[in-house]
VEXDREN-2710 file (C-alpha; in Angstrom, 1 decimal):
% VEXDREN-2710
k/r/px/py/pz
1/UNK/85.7/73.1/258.5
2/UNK/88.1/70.7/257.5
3/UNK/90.9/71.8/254.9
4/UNK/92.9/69.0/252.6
5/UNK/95.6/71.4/251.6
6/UNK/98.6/69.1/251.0
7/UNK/102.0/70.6/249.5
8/UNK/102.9/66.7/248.7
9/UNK/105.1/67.8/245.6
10/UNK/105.8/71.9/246.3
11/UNK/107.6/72.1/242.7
12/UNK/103.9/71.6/241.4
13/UNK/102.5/74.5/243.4
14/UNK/103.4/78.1/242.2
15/UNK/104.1/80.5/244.7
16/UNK/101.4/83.2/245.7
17/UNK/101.3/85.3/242.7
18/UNK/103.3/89.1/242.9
19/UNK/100.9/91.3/243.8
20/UNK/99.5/93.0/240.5
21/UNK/100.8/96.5/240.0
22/UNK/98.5/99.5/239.9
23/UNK/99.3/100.0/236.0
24/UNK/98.2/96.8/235.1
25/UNK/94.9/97.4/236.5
26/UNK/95.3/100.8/234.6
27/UNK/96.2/99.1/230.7
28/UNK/92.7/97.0/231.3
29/UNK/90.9/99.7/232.2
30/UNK/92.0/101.7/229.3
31/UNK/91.4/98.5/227.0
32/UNK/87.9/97.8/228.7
33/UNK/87.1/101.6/228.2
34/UNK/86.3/102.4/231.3
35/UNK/87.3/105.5/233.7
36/UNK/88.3/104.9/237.0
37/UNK/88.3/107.1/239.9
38/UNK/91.0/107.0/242.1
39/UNK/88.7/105.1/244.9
40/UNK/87.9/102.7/242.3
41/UNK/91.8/102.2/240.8
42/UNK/93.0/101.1/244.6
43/UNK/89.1/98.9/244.9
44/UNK/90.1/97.1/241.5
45/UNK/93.6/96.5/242.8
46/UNK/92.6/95.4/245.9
47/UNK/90.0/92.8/244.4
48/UNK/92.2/91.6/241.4
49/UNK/95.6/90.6/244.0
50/UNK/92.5/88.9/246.4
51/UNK/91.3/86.9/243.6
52/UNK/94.5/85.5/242.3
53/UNK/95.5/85.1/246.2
54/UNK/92.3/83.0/246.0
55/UNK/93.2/80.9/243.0
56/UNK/97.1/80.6/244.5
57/UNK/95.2/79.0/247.3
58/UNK/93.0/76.9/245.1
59/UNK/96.1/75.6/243.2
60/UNK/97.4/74.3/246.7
61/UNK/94.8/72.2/247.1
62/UNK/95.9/68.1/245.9
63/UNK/92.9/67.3/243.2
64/UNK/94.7/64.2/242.1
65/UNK/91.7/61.8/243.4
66/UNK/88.9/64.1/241.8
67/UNK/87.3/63.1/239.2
68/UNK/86.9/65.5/236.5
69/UNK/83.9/67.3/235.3
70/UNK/82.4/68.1/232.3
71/UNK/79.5/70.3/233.6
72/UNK/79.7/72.6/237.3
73/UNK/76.0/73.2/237.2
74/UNK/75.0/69.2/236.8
75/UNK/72.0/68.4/239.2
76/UNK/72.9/65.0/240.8
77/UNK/69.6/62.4/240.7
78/UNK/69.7/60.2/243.8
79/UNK/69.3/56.7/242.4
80/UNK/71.7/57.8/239.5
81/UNK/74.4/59.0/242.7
82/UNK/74.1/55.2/243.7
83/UNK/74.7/53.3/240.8
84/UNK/77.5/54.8/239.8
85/UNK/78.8/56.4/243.1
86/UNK/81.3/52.9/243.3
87/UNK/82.8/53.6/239.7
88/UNK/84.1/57.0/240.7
89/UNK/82.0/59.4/238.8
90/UNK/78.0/60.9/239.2
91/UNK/76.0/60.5/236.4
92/UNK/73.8/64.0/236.4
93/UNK/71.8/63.1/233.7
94/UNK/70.7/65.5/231.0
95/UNK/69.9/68.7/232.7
96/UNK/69.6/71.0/229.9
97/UNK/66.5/71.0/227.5
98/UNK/66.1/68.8/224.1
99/UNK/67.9/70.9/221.4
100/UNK/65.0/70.9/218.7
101/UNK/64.3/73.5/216.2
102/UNK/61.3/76.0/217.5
103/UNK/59.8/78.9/215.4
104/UNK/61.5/82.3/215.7
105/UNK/59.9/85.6/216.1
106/UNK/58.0/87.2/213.4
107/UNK/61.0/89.5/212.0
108/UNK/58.5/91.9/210.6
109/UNK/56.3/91.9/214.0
110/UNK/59.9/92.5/215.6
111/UNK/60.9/95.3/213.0
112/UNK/57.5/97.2/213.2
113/UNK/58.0/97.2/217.4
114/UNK/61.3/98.9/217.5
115/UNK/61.9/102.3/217.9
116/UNK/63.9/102.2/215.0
117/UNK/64.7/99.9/212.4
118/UNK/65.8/99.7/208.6
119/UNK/63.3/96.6/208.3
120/UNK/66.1/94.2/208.5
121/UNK/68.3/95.5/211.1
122/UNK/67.9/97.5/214.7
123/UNK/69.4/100.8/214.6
124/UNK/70.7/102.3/217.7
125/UNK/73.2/105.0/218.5
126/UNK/76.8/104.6/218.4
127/UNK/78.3/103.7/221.9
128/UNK/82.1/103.2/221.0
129/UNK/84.1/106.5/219.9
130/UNK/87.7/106.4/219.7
END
């Protein structure tokens, strides 16, 4: 596997990031509501410095000659790859569906099927206590 890393200019590159301390990880948790074991404290750590190692290494990497994109998910078409392969850029087409209106559920079909309902609005029990 070939790698095109290229510090041409290292004043553009940051340095690795510093390594994420434990009460960061902590202050999230705490705003994401969660409770962490001690296993999974030093697992989320662990993860969240080898993902930013990951991007430090992805912001080595010179990107200078790539186009940009407007869609990751675009589906190349073959003939459309080779008309416009000597401009620079793939044209991918429309990949997602026509945006047209369509009928929406039945509300009171929708109503009458949940387990509970005020007719106009689901009612389900509260998950968030402070």
């Amino acid at each position: 596997m070939h790698s095109n890393i290229q510090n041409a200019n290292p004043s553009a590159h940051p340095m690795p990031p510093e390594p994420v301390p434990l009460e960061q990880v902590l202050r999230v948790a705490e705003l994401a509501q969660l409770e962490l074991t001690l296993d999974e404290q030093r697992e989320m750590l662990r993860d969240l410095n080898a993902i930013l190692g990951h991007v430090a290494q992805l912001n080595e990497l010179d990107t200078r000659d790539v186009p940009a994109m407007t869609q990751v998910n675009a589906t190349v078409h073959a003939d459309a790859n080779v008309a416009s392969e000597s401009q620079g850029s793939i044209d991918s087409g429309n990949v997602l569906r026509e945006d047209a209106p369509r009928p929406s559920l039945d509300r009171g079909r929708v109503m009458a099927a949940a387990p509970e309902s005020d007719g106009t609005y689901f009612k389900v029990p509260k998950v968030i206590e402070r």
